[in-house]
N, C-alpha and C positions, 0 to 999 in steps of 0.2 A: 545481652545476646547480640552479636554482632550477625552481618550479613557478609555470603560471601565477596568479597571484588567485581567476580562476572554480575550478579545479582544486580548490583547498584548501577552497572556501567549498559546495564541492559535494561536497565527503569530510565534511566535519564534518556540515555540516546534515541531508545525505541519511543519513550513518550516524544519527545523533541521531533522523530522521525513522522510518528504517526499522526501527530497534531498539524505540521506541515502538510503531509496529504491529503488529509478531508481539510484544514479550513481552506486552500488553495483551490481543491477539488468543488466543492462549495461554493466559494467564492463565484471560481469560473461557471458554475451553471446557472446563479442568481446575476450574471453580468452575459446579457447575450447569447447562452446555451455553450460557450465553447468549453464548457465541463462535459460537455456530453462526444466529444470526440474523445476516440483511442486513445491516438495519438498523444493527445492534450495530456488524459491523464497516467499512461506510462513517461510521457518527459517527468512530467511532477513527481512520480514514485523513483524514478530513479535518481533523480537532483534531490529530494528532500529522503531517501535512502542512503546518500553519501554520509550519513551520522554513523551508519553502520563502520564504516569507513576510520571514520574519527572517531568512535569510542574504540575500535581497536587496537585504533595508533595509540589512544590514553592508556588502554588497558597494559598495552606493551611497555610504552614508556617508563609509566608513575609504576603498574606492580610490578612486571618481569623485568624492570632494569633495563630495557630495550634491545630485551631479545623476547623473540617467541616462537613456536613451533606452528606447524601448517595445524594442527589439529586443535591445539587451545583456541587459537586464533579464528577459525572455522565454529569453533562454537561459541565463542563469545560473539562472534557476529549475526551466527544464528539465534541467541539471546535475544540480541538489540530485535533482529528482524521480527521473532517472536511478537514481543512486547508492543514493538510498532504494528502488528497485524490486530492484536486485543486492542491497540488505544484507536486504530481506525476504522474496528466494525463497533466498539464503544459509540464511540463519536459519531458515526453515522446512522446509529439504531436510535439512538439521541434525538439527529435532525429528523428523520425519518417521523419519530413520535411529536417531535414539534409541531411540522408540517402537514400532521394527519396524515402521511401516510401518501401523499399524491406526488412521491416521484415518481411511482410504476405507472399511473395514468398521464403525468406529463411527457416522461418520456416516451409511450406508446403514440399518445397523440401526436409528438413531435417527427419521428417515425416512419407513421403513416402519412404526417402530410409534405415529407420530405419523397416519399416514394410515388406519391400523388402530384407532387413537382416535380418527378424525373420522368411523369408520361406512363407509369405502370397501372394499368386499369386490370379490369377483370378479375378473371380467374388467378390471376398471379397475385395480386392483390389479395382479393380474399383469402388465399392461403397464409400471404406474410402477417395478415392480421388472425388468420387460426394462432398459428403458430405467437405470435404476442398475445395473445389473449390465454394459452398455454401456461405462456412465463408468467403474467399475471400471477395465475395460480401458484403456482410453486412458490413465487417470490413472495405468497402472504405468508407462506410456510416459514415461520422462523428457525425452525431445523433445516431447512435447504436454505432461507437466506443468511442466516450467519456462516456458513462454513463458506460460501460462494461468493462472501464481502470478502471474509479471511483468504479465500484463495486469490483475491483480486492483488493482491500486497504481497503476500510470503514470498511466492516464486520467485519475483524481482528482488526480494531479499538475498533469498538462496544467491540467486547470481553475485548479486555486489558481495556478499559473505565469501563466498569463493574465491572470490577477485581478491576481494578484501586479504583473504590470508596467505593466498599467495601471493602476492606484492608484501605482504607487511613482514611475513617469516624473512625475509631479507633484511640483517640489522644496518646495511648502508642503506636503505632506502627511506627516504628521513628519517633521519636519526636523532635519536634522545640529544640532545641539547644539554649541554652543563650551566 
């Protein structure tokens, strides 16, 4: 029994894709906390998301002879970005169970005492640790945490997938190679 084209080209890339983002992701919060910035970790989804990108171009290349339509194109990307959402809530429920569990207390702790170094006292204060002590909750819920890791990844897929196939439906825009 063979598998289809999309199928393979959406295991490889999205694993390649999604293992790039948590260990980088990872990485960056056991070196200094700088995993814990936005910023930080949308550069990193969308630089190690560029897979999505290059199994398309593969996909066009090697199956369709290097042409392909906005809509195959669009969902083989979708694939890849799939697959890389499943290996990066995989992979992070993973460190999660490694580490007992104490990202949602470190990064609360970290947080509050970032908001305690910007001069916020009081009342304002206790509200922003209601409201974290909130996410707490939800976040032991593993029905609200896995769909809310997956949504942390997909979207930025959606886009490059997008991108991805409009640019690539163009067979002058690199082009298959003899």
């Amino acid at each position: 029994m063979t598998t289809h084209p999309i199928l393979r080209y959406a295991a490889i890339y999205g694993l390649l894709s999604g293992i790039v983002i948590i260990a980088i992701l990872i990485a960056g919060m056991n070196v200094g906390g700088i995993g814990h910035s936005m910023w930080f970790g949308y550069l990193v989804m969308l630089a190690a998301l560029t897979f999505i990108f290059v199994g398309v171009k593969r996909y066009r290349d090697i199956e369709k002879g290097g042409v392909i339509r906005f809509l195959p194109a669009l969902g083989t990307g979708l694939a890849i970005a799939v697959v890389a959402g499943i290996a990066y809530v995989a992979i992070w429920e993973s460190y999660l169970a490694a580490t007992g569990y104490r990202f949602m207390d470190d990064y609360i702790a970290s947080t509050i005492a970032a908001q305690r170094a910007a001069g916020v006292k009081g009342a304002e204060l206790a509200g922003q640790i209601a409201e974290l002590e909130a996410m707490r909750v939800q976040y032991a819920n593993p029905l609200i945490r896995l769909p809310m890791t997956f949504c942390e990844v997909f979207p930025v897929g959606f886009i490059v997938s997008l991108v991805s196939a409009a640019i690539l439906r163009n067979p002058r825009v690199l082009p298959l190679r003899a």
